[in-house]
DOTOR-441354 format. One record per residue (C-alpha): y, z, x; residue number from 1. Coordinates in nm, 2 decimals, decimal comma. Example, Ala and Ser with C-alpha at 12.3 -4.5 7.8 and 13.67 -1.06 7.14 Angstrom:
<north -0,45; up 0,78; east 1,23; pos 1>
<north -0,11; up 0,71; east 1,37; pos 2>
***
This chain:
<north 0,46; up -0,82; east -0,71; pos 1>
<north 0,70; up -0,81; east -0,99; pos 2>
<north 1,07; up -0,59; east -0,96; pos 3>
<north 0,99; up -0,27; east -1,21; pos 4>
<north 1,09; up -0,37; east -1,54; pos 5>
<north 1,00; up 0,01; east -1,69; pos 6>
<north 0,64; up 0,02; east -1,68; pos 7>
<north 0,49; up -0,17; east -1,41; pos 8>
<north 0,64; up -0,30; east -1,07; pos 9>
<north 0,75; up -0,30; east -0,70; pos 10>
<north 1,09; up -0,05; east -0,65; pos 11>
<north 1,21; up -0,05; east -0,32; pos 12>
<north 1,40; up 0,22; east -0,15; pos 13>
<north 1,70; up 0,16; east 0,09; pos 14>
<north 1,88; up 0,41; east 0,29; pos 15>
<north 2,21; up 0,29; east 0,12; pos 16>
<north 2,36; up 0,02; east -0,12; pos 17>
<north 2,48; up -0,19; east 0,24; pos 18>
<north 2,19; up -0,10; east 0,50; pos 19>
<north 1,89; up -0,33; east 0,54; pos 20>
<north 1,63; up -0,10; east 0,60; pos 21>
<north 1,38; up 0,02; east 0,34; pos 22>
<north 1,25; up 0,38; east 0,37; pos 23>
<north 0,97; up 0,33; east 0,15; pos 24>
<north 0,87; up 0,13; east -0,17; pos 25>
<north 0,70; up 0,24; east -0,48; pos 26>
<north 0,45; up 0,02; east -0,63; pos 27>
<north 0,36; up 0,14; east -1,02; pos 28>
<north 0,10; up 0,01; east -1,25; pos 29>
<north -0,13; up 0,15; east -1,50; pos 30>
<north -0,50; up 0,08; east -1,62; pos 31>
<north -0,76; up 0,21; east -1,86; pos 32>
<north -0,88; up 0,60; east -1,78; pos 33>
<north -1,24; up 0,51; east -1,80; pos 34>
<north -1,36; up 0,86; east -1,64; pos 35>
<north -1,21; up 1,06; east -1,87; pos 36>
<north -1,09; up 0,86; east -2,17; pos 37>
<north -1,18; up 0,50; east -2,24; pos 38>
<north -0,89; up 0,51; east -2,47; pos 39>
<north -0,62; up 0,70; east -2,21; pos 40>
<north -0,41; up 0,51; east -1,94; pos 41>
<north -0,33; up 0,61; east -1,64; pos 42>
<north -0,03; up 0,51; east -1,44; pos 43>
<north -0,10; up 0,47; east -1,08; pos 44>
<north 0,16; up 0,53; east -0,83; pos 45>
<north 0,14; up 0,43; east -0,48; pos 46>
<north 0,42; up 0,49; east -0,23; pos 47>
<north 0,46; up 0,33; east 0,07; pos 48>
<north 0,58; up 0,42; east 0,44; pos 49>
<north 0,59; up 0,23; east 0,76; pos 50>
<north 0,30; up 0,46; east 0,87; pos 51>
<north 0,13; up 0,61; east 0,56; pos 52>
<north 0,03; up 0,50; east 0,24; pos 53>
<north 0,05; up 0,80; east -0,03; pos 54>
<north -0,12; up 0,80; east -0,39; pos 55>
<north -0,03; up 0,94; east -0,69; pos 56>
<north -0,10; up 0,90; east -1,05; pos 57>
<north 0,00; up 1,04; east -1,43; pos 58>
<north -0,26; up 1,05; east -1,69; pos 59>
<north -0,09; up 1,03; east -2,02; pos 60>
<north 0,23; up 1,23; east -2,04; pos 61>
<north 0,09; up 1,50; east -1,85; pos 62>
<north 0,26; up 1,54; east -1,47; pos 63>
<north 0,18; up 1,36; east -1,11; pos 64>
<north -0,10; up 1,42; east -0,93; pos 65>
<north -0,24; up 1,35; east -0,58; pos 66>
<north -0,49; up 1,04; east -0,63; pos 67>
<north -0,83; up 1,05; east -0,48; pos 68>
<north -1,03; up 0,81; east -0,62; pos 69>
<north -1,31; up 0,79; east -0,87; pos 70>
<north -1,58; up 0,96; east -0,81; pos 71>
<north -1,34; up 1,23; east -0,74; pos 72>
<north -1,27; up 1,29; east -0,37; pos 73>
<north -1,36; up 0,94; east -0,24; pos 74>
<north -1,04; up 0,86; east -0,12; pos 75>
<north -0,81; up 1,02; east 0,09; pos 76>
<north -0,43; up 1,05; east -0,16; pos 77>
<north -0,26; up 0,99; east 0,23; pos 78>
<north -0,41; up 0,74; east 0,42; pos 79>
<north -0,31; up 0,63; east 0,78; pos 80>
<north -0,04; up 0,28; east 0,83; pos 81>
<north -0,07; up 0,24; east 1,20; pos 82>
<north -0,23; up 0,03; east 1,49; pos 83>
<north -0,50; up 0,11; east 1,73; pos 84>
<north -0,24; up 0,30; east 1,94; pos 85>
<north -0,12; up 0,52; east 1,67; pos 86>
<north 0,20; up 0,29; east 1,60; pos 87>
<north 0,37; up 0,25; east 1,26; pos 88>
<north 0,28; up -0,10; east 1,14; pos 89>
<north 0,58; up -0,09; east 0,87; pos 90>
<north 0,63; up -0,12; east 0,50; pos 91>
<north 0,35; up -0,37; east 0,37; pos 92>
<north 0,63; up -0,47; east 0,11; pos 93>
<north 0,87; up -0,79; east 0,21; pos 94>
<north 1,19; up -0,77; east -0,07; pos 95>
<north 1,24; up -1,16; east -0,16; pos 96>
<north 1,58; up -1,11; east -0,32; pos 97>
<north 1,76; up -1,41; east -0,51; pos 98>
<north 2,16; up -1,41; east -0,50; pos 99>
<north 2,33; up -1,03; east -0,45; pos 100>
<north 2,56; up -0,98; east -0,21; pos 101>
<north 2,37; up -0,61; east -0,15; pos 102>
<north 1,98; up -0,48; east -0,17; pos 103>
<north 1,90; up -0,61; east -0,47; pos 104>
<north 1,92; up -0,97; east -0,58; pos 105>
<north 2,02; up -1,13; east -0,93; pos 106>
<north 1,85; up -1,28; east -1,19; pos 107>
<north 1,96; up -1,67; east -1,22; pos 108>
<north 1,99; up -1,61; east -1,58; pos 109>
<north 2,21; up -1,30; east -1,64; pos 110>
<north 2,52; up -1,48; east -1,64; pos 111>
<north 2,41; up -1,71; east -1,86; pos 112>
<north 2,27; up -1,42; east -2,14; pos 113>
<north 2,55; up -1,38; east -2,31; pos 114>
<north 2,59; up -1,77; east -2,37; pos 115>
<north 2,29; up -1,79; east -2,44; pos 116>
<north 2,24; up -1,49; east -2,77; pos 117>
<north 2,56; up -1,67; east -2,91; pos 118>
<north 2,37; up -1,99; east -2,87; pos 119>
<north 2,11; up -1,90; east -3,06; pos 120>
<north 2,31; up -1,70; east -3,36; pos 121>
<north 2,52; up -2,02; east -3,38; pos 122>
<north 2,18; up -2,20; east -3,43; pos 123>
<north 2,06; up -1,92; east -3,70; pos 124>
<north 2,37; up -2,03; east -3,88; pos 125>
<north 2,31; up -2,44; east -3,86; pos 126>
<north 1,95; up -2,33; east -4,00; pos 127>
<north 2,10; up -2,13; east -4,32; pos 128>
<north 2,36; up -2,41; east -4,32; pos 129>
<north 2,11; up -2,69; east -4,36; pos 130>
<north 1,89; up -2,48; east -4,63; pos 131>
<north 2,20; up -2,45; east -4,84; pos 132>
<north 2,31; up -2,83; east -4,80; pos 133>
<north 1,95; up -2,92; east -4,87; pos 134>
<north 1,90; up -2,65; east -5,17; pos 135>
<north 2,25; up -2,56; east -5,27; pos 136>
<north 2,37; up -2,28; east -5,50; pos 137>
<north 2,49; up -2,39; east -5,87; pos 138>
<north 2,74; up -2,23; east -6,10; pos 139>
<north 2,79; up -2,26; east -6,42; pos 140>
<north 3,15; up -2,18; east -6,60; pos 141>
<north 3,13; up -2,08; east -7,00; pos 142>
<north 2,80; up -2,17; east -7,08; pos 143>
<north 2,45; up -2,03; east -6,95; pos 144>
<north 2,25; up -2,25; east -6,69; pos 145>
<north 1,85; up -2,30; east -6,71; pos 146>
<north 1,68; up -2,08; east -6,53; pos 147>
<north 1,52; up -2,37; east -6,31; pos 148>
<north 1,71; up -2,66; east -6,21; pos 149>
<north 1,53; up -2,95; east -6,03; pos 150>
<north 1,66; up -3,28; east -5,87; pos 151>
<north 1,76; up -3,54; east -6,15; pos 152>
<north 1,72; up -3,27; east -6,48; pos 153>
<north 2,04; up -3,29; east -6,70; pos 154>
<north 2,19; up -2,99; east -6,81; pos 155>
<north 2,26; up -2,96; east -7,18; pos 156>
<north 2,61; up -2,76; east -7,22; pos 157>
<north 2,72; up -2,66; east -7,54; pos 158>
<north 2,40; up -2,79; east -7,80; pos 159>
<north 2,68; up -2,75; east -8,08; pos 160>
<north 2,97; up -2,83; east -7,95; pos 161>
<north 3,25; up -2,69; east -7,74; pos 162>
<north 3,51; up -2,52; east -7,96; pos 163>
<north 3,88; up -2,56; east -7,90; pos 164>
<north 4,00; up -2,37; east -7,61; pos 165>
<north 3,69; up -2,30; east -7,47; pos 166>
<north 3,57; up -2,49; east -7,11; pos 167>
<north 3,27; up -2,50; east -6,93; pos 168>
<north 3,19; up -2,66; east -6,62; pos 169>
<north 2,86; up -2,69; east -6,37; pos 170>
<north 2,92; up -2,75; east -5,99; pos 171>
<north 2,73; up -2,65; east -5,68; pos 172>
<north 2,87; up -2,41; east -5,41; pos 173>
<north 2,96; up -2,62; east -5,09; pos 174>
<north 2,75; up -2,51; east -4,78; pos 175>
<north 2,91; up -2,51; east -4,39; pos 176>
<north 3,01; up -2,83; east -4,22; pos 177>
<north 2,69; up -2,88; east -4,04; pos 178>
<north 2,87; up -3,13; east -3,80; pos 179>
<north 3,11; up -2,85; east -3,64; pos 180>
<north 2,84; up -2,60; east -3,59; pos 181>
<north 2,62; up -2,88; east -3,43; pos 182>
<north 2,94; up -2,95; east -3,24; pos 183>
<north 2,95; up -2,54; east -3,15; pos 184>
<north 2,62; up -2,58; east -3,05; pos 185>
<north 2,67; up -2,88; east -2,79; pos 186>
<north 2,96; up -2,65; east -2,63; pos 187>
<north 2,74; up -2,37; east -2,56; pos 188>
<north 2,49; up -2,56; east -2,41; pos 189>
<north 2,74; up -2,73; east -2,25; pos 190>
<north 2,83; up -2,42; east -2,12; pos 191>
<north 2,50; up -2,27; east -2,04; pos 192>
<north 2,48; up -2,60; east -1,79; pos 193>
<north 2,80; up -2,51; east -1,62; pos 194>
<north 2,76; up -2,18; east -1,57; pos 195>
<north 2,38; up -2,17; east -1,43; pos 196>
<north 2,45; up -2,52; east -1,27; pos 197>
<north 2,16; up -2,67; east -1,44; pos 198>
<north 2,19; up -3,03; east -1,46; pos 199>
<north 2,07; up -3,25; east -1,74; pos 200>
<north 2,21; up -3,54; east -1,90; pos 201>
<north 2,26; up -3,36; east -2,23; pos 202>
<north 2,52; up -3,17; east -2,06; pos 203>
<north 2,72; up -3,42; east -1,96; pos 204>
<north 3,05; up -3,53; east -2,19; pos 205>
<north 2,89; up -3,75; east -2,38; pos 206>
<north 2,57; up -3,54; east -2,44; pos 207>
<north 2,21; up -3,79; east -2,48; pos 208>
<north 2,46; up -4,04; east -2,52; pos 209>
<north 2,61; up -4,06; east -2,21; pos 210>
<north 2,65; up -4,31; east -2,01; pos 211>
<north 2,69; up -4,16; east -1,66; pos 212>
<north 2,62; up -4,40; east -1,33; pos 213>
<north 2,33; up -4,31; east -1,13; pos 214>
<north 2,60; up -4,17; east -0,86; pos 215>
<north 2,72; up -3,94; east -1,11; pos 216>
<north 2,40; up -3,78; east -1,23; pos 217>
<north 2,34; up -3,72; east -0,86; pos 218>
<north 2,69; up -3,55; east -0,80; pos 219>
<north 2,59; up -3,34; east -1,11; pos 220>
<north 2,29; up -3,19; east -0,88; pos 221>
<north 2,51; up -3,06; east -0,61; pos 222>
<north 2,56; up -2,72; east -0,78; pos 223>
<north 2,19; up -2,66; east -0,80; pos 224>
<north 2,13; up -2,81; east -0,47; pos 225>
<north 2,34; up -2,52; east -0,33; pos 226>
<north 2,18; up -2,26; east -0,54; pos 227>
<north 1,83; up -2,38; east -0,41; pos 228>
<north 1,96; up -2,45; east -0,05; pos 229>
<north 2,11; up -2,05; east 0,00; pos 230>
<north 1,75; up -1,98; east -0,16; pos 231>
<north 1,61; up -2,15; east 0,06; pos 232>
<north 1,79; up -1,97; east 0,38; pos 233>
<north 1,71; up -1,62; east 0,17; pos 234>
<north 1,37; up -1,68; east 0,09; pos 235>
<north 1,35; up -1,82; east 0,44; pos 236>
<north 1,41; up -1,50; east 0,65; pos 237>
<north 1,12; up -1,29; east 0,38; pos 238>
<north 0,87; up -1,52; east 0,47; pos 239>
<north 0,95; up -1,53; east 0,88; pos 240>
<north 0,94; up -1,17; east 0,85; pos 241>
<north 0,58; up -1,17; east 0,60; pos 242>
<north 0,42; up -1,32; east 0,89; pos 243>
<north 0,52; up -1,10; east 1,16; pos 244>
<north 0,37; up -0,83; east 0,91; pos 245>
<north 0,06; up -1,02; east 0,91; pos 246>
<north 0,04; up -1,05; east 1,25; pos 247>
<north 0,10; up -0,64; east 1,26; pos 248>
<north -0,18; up -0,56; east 0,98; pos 249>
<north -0,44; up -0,86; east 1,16; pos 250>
<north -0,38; up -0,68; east 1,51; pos 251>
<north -0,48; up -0,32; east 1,34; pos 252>
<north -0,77; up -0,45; east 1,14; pos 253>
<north -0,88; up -0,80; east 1,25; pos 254>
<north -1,13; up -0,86; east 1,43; pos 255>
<north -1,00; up -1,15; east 1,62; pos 256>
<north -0,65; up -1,15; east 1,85; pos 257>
<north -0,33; up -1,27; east 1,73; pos 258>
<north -0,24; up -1,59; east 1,84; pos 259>
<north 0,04; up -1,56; east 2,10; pos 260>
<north 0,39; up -1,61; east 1,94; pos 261>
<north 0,78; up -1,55; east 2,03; pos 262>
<north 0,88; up -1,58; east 1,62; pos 263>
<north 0,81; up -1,76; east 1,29; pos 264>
<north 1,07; up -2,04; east 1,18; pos 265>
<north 1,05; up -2,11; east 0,78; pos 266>
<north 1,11; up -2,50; east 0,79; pos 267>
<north 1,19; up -2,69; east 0,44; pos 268>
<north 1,20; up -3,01; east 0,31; pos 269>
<north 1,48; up -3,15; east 0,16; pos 270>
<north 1,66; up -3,03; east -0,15; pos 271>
<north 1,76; up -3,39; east -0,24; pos 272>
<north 1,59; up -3,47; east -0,61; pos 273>
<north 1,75; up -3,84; east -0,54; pos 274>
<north 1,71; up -4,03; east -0,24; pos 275>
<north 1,68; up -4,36; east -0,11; pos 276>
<north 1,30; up -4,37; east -0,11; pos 277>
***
């Protein structure tokens, strides 16, 4: 499952900001109300425990209520989390967090947002640029211009002739320098590669053009190799401890023994996208 992003999600519930363990975590969807409404939704909340599971739901803006299944009173809204001797199994949620230095992890590409919406206003800009370059605005001094000017026509001014003291003149309104927004638009990318150390040969110096060695593009990976490699130990630990809780749930509810084992080691290959082979 998906962190909550305001309608749907996993939210998971620490006893502080520093401490490790999760009291319990809410997992919140919705779907169609097909009992009562075909057109209604209901949003479906389920909260677990180490040793219960408890259901709830909201049907439209109305308030929580206990759940109980469909046809009503099918399902228990509290249902039992332990083993055969009446032991909490534990929270069926393992947190995979990315980055954080607390509970929650961080998303690779919030330092890069900010980059990234001047990036693409700067682009809006080379866009309206290049429309005016390619159809520029005219403007005509003493005289009245056509209503429609195409590439080539000649503009008549003054049919009769210009009489003394009197000017007119016809010239087209100069658009942006193209080149120095393109050139705005390389540094923010440039950036953007720096910041989320995201390697790519366009973000070298030299952009497509460059002419790094092969050793250089490979010290341009060392950045991301870290970011994958302390992923790596993170996402590590989760899945050591996703198999214990399999080994928990398949001792309560299999209906064959857990193999005999001491603990689970998350072995990976390597980072490297370069190597000798």
């Amino acid at each position: 499952f998906r962190s909550y992003d305001g309608k749907t999600g996993v939210i998971p519930v620490y006893k502080s900001r520093n401490r490790r363990e999760m009291v319990f975590c809410l997992k919140i969807w919705q779907e169609d109300d097909y009992k009562n409404d075909s057109t209604a939704i209901l949003t479906r909340i389920n909260v677990y425990y180490p040793d219960r599971v408890e259901k709830y739901f909201i049907r439209g803006m109305g308030g929580i209520d206990q759940w109980t299944g469909a046809p009503e009173g099918s399902e228990e809204p509290v249902q039992a989390w332990t083993d055969r001797r009446g032991n909490p199994i534990g929270i069926p949620i393992i947190h995979f967090r990315n980055a954080g230095r607390q509970n929650f992890g961080r998303s690779e590409i919030s330092t890069v947002l900010g980059v990234q919406d001047a990036l693409n206003r700067t682009f809006y800009s080379l866009i309206i640029a290049s429309e005016l370059t390619g159809f520029p605005i005219y403007k005509a001094l003493g005289f009245s211009a056509p209503d429609a000017i195409t590439p080539g026509a000649i503009v008549e001014v003054g049919k009769d002739g210009i009489g003394n003291g009197e000017t007119a003149d016809f010239d087209m309104v100069n658009s942006g320098d193209l080149s120095q927004l393109s050139l705005v638009l390389d540094k923010f990318t440039n950036r953007i590669g720096t910041i989320s150390r995201t390697p790519a040969p366009e973000f070298g110096a030299g952009g497509a053009a460059d002419s790094a060695s092969g050793e250089a593009l490979k010290q341009r990976e060392i950045g991301l190799l870290g970011k994958v490699e302390r992923f790596m130990s993170r996402a590590g630990n989760a899945w050591e401890d996703a198999l214990v809780l399999a080994a928990r749930v398949t001792a309560a509810y299999g209906k064959k023994p857990v193999p005999a084992f001491r603990r689970f080691y998350a072995r990976w290959l390597p980072a490297e996208i370069r190597n000798d082979t």
